[in-house]
PDB file of N, CA, C and O in Angstrom, chain B, residues numbered from 101:
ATOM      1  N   UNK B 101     157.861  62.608  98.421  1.00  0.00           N
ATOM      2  CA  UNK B 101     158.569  61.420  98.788  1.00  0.00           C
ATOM      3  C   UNK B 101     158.283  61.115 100.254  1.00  0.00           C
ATOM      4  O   UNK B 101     158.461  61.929 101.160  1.00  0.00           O
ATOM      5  N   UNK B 102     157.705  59.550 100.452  1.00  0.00           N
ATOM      6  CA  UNK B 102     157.745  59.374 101.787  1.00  0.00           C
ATOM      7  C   UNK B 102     158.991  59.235 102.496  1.00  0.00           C
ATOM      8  O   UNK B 102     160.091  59.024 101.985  1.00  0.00           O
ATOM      9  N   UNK B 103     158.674  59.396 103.939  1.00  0.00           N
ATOM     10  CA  UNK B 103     160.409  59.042 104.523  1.00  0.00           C
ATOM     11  C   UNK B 103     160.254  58.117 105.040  1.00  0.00           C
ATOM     12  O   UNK B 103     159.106  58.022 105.472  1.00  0.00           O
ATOM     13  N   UNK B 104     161.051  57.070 105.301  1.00  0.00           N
ATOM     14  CA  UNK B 104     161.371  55.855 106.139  1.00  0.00           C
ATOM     15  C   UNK B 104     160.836  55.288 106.928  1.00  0.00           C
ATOM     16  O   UNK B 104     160.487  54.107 106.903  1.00  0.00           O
ATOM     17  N   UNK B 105     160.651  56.345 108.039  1.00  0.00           N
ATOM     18  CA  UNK B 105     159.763  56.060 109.276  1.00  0.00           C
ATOM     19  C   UNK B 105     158.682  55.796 108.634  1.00  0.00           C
ATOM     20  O   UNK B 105     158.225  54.680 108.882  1.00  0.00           O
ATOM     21  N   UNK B 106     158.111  56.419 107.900  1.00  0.00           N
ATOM     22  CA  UNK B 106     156.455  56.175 107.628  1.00  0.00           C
ATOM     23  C   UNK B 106     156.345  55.321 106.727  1.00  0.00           C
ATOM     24  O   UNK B 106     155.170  55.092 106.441  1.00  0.00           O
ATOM     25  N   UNK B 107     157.501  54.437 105.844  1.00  0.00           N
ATOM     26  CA  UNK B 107     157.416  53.025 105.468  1.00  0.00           C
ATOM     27  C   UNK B 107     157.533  52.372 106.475  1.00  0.00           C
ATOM     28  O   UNK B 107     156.682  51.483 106.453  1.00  0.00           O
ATOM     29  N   UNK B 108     158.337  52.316 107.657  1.00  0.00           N
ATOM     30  CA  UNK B 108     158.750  51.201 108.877  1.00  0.00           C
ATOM     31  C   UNK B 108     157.280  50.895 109.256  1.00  0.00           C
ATOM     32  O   UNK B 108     156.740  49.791 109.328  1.00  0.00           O
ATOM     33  N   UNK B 109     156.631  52.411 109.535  1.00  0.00           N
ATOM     34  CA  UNK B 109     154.949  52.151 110.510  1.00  0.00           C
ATOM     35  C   UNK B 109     154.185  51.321 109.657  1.00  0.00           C
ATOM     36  O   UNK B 109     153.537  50.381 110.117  1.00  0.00           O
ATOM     37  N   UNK B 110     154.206  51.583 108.492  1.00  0.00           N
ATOM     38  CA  UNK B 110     153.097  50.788 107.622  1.00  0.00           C
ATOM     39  C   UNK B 110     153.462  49.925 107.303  1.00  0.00           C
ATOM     40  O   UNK B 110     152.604  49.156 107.734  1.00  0.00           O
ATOM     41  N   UNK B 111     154.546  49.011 106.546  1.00  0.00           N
ATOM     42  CA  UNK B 111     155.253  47.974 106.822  1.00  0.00           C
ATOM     43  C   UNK B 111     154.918  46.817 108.164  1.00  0.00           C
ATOM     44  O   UNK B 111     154.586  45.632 108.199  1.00  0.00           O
ATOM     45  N   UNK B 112     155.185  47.807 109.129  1.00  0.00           N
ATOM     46  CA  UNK B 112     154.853  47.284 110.441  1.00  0.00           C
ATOM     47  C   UNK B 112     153.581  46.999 111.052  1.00  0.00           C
ATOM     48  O   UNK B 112     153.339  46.312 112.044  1.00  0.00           O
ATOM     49  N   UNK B 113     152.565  47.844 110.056  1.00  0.00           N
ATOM     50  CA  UNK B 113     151.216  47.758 110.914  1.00  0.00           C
ATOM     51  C   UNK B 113     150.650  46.783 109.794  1.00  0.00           C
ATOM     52  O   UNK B 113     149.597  46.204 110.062  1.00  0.00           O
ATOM     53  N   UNK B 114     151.257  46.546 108.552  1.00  0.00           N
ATOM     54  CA  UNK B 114     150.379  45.467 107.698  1.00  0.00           C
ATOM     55  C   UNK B 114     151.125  44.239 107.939  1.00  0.00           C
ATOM     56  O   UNK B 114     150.506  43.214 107.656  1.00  0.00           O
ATOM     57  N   UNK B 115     152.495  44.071 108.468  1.00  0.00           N
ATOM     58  CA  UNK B 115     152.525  42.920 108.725  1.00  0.00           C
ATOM     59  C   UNK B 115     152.167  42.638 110.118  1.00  0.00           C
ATOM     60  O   UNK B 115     151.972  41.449 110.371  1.00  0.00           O
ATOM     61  N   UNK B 116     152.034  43.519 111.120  1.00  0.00           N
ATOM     62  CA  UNK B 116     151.203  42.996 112.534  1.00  0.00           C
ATOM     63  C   UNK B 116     149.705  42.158 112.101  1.00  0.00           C
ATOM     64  O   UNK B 116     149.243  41.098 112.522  1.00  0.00           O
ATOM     65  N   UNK B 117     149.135  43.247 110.964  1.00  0.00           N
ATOM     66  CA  UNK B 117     147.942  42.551 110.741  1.00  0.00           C
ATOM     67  C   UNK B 117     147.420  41.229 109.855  1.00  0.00           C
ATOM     68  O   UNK B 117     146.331  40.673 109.711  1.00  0.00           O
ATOM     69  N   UNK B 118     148.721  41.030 109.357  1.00  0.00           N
ATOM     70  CA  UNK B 118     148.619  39.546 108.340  1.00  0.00           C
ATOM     71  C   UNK B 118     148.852  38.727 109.882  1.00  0.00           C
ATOM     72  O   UNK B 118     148.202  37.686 109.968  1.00  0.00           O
ATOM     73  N   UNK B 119     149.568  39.026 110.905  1.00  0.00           N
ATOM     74  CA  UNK B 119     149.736  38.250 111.680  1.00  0.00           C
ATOM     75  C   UNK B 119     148.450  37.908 112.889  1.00  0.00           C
ATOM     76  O   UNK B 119     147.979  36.913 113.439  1.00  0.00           O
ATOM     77  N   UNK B 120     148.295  38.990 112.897  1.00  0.00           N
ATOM     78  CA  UNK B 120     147.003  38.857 114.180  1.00  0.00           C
ATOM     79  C   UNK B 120     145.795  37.911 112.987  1.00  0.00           C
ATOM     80  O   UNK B 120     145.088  37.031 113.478  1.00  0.00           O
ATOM     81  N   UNK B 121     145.707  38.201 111.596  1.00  0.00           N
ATOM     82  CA  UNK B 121     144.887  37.354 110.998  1.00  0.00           C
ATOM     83  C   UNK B 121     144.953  36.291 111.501  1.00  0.00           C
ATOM     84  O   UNK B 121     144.076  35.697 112.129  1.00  0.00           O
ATOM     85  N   UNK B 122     146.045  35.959 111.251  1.00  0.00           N
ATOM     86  CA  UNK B 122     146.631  33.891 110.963  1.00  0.00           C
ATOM     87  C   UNK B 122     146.250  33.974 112.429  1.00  0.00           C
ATOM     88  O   UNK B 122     145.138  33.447 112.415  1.00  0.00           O
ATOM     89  N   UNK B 123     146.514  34.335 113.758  1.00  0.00           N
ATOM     90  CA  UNK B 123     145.985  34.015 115.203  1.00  0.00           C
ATOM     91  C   UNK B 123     144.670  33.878 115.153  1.00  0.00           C
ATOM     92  O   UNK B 123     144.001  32.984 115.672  1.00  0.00           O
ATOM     93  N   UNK B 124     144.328  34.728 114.557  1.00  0.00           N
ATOM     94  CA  UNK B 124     142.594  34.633 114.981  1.00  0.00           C
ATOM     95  C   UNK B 124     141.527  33.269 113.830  1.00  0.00           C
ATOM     96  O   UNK B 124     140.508  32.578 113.829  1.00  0.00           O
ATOM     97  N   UNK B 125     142.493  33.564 113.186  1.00  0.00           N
ATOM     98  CA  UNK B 125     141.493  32.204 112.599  1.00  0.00           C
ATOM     99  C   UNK B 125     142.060  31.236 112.915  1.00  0.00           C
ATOM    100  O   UNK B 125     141.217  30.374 112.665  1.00  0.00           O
ATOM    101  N   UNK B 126     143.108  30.617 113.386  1.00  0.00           N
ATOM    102  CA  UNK B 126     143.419  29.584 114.537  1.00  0.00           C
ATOM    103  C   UNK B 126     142.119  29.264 115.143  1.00  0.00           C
ATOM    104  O   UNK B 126     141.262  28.405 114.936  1.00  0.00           O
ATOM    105  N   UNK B 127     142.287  30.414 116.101  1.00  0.00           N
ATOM    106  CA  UNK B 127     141.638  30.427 117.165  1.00  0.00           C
ATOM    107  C   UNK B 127     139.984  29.953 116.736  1.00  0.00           C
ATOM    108  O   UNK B 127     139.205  29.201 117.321  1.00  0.00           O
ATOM    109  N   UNK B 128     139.880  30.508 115.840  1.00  0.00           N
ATOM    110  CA  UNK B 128     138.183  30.222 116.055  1.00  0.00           C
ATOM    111  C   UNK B 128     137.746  28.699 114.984  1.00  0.00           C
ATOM    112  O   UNK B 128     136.826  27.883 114.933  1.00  0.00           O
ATOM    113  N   UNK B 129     139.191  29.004 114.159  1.00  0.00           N
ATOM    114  CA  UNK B 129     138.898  27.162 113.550  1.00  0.00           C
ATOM    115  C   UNK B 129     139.253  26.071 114.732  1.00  0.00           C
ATOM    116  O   UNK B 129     139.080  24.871 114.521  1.00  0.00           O
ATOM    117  N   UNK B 130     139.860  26.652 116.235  1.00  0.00           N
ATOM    118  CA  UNK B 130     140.240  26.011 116.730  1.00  0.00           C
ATOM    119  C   UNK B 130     138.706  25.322 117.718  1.00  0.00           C
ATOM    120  O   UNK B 130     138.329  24.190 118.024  1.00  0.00           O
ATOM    121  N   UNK B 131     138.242  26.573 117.922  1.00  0.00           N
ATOM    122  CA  UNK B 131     136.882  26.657 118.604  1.00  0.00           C
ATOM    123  C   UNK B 131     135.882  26.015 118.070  1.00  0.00           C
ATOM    124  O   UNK B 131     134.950  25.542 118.720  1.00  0.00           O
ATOM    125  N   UNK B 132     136.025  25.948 116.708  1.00  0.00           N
ATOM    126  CA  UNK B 132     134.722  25.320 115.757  1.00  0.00           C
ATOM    127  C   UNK B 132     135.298  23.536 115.651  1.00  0.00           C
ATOM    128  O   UNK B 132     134.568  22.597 115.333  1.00  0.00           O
ATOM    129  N   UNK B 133     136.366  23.466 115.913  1.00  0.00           N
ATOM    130  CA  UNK B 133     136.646  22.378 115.542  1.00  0.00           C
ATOM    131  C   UNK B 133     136.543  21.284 116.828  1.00  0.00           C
ATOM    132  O   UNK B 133     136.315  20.096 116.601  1.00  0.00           O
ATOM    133  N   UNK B 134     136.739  21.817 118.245  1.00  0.00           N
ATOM    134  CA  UNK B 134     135.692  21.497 119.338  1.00  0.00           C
ATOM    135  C   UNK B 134     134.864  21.506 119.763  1.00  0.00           C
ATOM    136  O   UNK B 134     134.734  20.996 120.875  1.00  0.00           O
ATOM    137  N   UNK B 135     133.746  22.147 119.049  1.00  0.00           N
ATOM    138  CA  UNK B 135     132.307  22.072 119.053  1.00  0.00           C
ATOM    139  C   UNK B 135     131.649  21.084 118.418  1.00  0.00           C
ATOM    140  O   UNK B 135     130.653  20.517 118.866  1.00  0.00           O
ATOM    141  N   UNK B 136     132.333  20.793 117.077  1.00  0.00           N
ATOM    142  CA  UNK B 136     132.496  19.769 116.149  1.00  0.00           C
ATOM    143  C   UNK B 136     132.622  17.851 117.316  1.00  0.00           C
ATOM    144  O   UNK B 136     132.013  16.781 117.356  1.00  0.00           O
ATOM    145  N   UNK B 137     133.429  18.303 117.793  1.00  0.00           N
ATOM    146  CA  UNK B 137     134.083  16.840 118.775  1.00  0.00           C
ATOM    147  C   UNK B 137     132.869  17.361 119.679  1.00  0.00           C
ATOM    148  O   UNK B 137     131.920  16.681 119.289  1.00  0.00           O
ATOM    149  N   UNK B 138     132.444  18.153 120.611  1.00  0.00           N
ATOM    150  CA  UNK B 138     131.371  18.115 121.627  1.00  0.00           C
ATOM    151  C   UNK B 138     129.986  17.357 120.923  1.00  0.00           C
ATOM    152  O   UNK B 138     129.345  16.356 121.243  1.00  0.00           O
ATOM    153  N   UNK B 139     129.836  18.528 119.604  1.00  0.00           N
ATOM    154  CA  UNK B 139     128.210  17.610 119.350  1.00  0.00           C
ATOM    155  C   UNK B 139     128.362  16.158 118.601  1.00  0.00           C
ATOM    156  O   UNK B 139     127.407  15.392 118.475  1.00  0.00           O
ATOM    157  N   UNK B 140     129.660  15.881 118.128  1.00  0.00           N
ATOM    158  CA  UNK B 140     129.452  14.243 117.593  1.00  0.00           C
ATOM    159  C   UNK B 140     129.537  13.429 118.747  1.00  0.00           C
ATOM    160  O   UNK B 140     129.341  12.222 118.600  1.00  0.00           O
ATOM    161  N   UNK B 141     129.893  14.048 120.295  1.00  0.00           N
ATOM    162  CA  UNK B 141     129.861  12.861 121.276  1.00  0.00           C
ATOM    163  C   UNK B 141     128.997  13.235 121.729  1.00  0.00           C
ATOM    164  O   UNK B 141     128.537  12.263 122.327  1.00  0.00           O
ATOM    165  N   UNK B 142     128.514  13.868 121.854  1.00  0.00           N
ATOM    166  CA  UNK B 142     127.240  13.932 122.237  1.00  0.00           C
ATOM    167  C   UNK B 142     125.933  12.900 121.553  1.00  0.00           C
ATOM    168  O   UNK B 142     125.100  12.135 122.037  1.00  0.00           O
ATOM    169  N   UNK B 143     126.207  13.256 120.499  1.00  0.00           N
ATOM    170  CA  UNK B 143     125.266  12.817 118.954  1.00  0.00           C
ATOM    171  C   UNK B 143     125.259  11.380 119.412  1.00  0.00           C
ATOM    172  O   UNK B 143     124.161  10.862 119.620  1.00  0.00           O
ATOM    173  N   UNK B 144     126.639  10.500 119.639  1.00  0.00           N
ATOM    174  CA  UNK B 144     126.958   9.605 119.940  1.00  0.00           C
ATOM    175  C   UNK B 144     126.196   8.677 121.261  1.00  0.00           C
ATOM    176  O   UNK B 144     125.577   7.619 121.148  1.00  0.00           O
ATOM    177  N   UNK B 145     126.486   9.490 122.551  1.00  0.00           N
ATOM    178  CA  UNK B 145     125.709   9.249 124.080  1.00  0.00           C
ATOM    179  C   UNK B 145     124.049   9.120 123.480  1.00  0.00           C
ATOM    180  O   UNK B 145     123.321   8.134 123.597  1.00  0.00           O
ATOM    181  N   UNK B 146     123.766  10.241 122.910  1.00  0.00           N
ATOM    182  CA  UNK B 146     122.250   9.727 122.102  1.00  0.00           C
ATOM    183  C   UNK B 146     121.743   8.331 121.723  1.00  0.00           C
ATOM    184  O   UNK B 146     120.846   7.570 122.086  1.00  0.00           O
ATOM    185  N   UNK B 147     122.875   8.350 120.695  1.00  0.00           N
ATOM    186  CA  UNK B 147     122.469   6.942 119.861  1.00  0.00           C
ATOM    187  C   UNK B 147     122.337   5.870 120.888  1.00  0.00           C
ATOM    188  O   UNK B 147     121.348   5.161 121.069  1.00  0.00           O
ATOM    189  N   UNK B 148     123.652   5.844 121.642  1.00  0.00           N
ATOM    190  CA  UNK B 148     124.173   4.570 122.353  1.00  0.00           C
ATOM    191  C   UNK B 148     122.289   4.349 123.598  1.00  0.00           C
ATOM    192  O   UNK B 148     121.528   3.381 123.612  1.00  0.00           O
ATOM    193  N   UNK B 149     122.168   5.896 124.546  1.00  0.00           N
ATOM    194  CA  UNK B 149     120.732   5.740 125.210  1.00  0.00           C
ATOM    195  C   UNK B 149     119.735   5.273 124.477  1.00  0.00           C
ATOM    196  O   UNK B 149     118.991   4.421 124.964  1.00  0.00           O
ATOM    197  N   UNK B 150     119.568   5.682 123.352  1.00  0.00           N
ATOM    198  CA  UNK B 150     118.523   4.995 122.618  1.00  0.00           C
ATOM    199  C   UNK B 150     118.211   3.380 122.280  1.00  0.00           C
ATOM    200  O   UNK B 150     117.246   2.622 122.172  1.00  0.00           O
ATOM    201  N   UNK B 151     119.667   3.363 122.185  1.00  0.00           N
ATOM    202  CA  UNK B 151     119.740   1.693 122.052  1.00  0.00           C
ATOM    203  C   UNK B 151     119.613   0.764 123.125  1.00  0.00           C
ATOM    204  O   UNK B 151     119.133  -0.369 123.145  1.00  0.00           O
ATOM    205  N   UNK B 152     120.185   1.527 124.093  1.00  0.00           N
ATOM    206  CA  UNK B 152     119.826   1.195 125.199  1.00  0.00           C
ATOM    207  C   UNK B 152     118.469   1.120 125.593  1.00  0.00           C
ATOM    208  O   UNK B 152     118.063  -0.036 125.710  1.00  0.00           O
ATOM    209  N   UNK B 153     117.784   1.867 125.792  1.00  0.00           N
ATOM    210  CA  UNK B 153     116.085   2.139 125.701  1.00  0.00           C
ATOM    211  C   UNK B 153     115.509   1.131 124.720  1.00  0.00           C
ATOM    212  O   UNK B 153     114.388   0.701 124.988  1.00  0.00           O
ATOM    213  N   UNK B 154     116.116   0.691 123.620  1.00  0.00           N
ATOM    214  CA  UNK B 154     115.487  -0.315 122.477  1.00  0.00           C
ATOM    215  C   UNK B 154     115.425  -1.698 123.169  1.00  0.00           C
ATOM    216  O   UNK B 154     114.460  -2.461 123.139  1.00  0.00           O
ATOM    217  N   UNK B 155     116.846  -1.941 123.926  1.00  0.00           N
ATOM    218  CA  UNK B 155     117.132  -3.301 124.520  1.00  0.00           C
ATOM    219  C   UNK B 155     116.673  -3.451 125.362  1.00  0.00           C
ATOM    220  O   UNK B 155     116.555  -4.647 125.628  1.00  0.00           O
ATOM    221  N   UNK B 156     116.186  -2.645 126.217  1.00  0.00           N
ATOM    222  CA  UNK B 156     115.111  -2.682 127.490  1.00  0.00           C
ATOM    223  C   UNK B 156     113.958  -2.622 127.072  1.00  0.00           C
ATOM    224  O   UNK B 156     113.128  -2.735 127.974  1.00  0.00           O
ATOM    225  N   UNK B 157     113.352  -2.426 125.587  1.00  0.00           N
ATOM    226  CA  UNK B 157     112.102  -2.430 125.957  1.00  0.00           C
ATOM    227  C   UNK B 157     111.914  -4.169 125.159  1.00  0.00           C
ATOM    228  O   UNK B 157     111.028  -4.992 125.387  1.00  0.00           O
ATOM    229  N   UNK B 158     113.096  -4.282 124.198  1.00  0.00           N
ATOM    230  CA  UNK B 158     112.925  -5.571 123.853  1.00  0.00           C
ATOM    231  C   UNK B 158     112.786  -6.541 124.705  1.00  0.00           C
ATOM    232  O   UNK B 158     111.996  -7.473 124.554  1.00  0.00           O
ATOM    233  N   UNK B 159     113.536  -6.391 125.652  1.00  0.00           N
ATOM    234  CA  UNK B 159     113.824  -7.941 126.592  1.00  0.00           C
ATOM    235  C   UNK B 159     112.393  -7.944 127.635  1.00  0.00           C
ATOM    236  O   UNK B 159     111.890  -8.941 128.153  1.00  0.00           O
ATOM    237  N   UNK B 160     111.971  -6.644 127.744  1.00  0.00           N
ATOM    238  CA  UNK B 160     110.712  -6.511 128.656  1.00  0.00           C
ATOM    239  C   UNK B 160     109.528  -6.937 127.706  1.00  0.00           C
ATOM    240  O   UNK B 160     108.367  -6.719 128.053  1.00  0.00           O
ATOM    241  N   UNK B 161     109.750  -7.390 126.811  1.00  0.00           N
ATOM    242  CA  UNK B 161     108.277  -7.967 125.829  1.00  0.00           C
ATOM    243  C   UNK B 161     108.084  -9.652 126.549  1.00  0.00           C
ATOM    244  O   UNK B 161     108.873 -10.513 126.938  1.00  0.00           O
ATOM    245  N   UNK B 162     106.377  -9.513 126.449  1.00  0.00           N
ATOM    246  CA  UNK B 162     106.045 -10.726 127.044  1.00  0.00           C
ATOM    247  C   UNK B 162     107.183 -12.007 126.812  1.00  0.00           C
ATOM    248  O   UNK B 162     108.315 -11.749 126.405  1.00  0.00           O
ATOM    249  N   UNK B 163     106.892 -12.942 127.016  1.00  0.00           N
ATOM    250  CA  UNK B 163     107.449 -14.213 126.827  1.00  0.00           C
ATOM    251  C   UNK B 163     106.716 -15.316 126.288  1.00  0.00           C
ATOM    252  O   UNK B 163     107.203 -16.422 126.055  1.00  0.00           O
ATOM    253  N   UNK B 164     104.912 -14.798 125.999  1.00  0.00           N
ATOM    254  CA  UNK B 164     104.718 -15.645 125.383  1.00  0.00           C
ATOM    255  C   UNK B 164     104.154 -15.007 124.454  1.00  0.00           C
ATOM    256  O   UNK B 164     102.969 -15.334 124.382  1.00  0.00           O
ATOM    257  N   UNK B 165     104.484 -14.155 123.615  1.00  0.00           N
ATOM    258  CA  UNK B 165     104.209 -13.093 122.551  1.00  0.00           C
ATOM    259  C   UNK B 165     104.249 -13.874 121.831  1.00  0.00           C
ATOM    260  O   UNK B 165     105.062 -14.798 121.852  1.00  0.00           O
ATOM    261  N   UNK B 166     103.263 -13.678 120.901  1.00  0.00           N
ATOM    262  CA  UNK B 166     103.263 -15.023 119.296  1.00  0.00           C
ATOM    263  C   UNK B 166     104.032 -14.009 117.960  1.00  0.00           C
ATOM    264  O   UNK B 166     103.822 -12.843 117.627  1.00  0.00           O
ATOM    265  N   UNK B 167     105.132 -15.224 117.337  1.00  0.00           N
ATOM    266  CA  UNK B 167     105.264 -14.917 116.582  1.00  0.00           C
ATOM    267  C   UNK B 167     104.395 -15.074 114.931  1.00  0.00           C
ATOM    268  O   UNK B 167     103.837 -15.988 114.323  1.00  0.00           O
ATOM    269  N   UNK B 168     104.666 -13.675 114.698  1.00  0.00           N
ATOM    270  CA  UNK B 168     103.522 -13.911 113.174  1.00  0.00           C
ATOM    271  C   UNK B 168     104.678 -14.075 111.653  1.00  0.00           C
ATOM    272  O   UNK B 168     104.231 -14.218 110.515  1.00  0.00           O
ATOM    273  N   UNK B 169     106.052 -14.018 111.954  1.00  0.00           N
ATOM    274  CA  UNK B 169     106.888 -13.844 110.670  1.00  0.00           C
ATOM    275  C   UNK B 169     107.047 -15.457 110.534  1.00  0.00           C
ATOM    276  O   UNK B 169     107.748 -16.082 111.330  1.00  0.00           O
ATOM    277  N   UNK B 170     106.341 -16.092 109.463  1.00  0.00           N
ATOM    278  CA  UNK B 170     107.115 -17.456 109.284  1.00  0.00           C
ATOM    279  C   UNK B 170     108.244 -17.198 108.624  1.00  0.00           C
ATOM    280  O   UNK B 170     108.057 -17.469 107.438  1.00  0.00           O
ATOM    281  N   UNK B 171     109.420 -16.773 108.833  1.00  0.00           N
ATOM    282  CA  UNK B 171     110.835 -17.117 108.587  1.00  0.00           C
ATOM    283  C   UNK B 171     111.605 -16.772 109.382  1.00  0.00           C
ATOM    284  O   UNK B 171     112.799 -16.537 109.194  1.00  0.00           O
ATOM    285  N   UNK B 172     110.826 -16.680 110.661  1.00  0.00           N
ATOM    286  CA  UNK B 172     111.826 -16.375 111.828  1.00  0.00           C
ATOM    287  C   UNK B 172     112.117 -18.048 112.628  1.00  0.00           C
ATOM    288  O   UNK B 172     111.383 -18.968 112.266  1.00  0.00           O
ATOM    289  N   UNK B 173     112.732 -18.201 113.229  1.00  0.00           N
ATOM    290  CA  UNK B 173     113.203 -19.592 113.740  1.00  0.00           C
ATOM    291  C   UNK B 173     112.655 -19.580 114.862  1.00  0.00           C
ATOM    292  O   UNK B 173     112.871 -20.722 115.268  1.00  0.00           O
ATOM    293  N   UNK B 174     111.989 -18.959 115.777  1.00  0.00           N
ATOM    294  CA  UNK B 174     110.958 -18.940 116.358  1.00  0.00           C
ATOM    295  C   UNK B 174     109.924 -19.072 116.235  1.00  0.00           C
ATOM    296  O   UNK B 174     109.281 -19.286 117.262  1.00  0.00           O
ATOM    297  N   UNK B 175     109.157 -19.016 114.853  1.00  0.00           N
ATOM    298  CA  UNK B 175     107.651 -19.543 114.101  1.00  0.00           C
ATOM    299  C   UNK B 175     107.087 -20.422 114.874  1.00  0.00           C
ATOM    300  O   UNK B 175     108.072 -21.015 115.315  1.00  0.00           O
ATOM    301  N   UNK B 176     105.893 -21.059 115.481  1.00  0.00           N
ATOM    302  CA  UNK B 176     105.525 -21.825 115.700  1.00  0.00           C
ATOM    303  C   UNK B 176     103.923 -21.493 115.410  1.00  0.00           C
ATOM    304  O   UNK B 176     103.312 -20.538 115.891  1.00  0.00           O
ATOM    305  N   UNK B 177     103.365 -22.532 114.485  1.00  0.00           N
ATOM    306  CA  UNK B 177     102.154 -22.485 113.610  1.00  0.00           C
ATOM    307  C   UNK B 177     101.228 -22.894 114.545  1.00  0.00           C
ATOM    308  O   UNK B 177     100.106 -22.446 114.308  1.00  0.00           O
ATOM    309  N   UNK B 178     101.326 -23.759 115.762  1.00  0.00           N
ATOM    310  CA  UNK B 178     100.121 -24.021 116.502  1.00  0.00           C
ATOM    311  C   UNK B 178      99.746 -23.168 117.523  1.00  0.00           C
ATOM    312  O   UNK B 178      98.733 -23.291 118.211  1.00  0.00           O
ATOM    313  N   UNK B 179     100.688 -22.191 117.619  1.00  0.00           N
ATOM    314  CA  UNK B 179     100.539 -21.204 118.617  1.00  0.00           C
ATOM    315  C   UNK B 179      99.856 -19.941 118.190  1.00  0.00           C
ATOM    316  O   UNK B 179      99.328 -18.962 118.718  1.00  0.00           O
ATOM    317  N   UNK B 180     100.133 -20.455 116.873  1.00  0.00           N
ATOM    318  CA  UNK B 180      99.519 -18.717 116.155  1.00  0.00           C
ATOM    319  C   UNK B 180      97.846 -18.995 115.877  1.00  0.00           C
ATOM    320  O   UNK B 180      96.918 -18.218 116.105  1.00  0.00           O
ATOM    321  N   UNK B 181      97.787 -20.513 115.247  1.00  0.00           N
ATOM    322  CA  UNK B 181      96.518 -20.658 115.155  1.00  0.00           C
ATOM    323  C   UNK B 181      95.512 -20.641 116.041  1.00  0.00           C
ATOM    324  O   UNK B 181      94.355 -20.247 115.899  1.00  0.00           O
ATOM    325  N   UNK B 182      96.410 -21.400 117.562  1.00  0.00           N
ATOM    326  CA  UNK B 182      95.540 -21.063 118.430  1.00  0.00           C
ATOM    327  C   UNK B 182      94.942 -19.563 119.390  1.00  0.00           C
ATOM    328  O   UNK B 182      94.028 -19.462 120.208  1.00  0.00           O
ATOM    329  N   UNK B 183      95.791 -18.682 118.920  1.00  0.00           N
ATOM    330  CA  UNK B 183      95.818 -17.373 119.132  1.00  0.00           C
ATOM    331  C   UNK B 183      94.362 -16.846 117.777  1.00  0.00           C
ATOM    332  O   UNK B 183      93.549 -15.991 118.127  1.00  0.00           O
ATOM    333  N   UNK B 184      94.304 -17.205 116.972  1.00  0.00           N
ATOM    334  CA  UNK B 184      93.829 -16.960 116.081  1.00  0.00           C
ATOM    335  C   UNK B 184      92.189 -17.231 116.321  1.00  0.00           C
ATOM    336  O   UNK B 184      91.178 -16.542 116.187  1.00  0.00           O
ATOM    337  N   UNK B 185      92.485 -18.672 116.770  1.00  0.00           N
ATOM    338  CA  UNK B 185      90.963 -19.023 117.897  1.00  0.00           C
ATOM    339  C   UNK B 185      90.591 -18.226 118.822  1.00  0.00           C
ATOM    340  O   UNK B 185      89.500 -17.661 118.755  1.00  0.00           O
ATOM    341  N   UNK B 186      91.272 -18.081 119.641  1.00  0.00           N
ATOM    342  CA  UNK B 186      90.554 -17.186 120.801  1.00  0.00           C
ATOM    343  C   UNK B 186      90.333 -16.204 120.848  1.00  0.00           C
ATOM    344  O   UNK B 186      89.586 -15.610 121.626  1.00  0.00           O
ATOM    345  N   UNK B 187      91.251 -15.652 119.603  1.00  0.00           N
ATOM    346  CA  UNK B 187      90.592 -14.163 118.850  1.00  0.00           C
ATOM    347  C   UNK B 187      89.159 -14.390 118.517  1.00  0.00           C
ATOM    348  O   UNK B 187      88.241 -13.829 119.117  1.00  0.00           O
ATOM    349  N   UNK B 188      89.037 -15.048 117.753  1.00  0.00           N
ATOM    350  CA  UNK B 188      87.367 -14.988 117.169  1.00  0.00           C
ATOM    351  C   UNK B 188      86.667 -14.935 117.740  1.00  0.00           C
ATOM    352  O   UNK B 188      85.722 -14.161 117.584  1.00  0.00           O
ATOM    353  N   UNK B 189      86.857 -16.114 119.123  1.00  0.00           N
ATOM    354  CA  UNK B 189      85.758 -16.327 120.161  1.00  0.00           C
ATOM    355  C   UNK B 189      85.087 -15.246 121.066  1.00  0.00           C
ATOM    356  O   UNK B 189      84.207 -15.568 121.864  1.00  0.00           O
TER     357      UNK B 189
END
């Protein structure tokens, strides 16, 4: 027959350890779950530079760049043809 005391210790040392469980996975779902928020803003500052980098290189395109899509509202057919000439030549 065990005695008392040595239910109290074990009692005591398995519920210390259900408890230090539940702390520690806090803790590290807590940790994973800010790493989570670091790399999506991060991920984010990416996208946004890139777009940035897109809009600068757009607006830095010539100004008299010919358009070739006829269904853009910018089309203009005598500009392309004549581009088309001085190609050949």
């Amino acid at each position: 027959m065990v005695s008392a005391t040595v239910n109290v210790v074990r009692y005591s040392a398995l519920l210390g350890g259900v408890f230090y469980g539940i702390v520690h996975r806090r803790t590290l779902q807590k940790v994973k779950d800010e790493d989570r928020a670091h790399h999506a803003l991060h991920e984010r500052e990416e996208l946004v530079k890139q777009a940035k980098e897109a809009w600068k290189k757009q607006k830095q395109a010539p100004k008299d760049s010919i358009v070739t899509n006829p269904e853009d509202p910018k089309f203009d057919l005598e500009k392309l043809l004549a581009k088309w000439e001085k190609d050949l030549q």
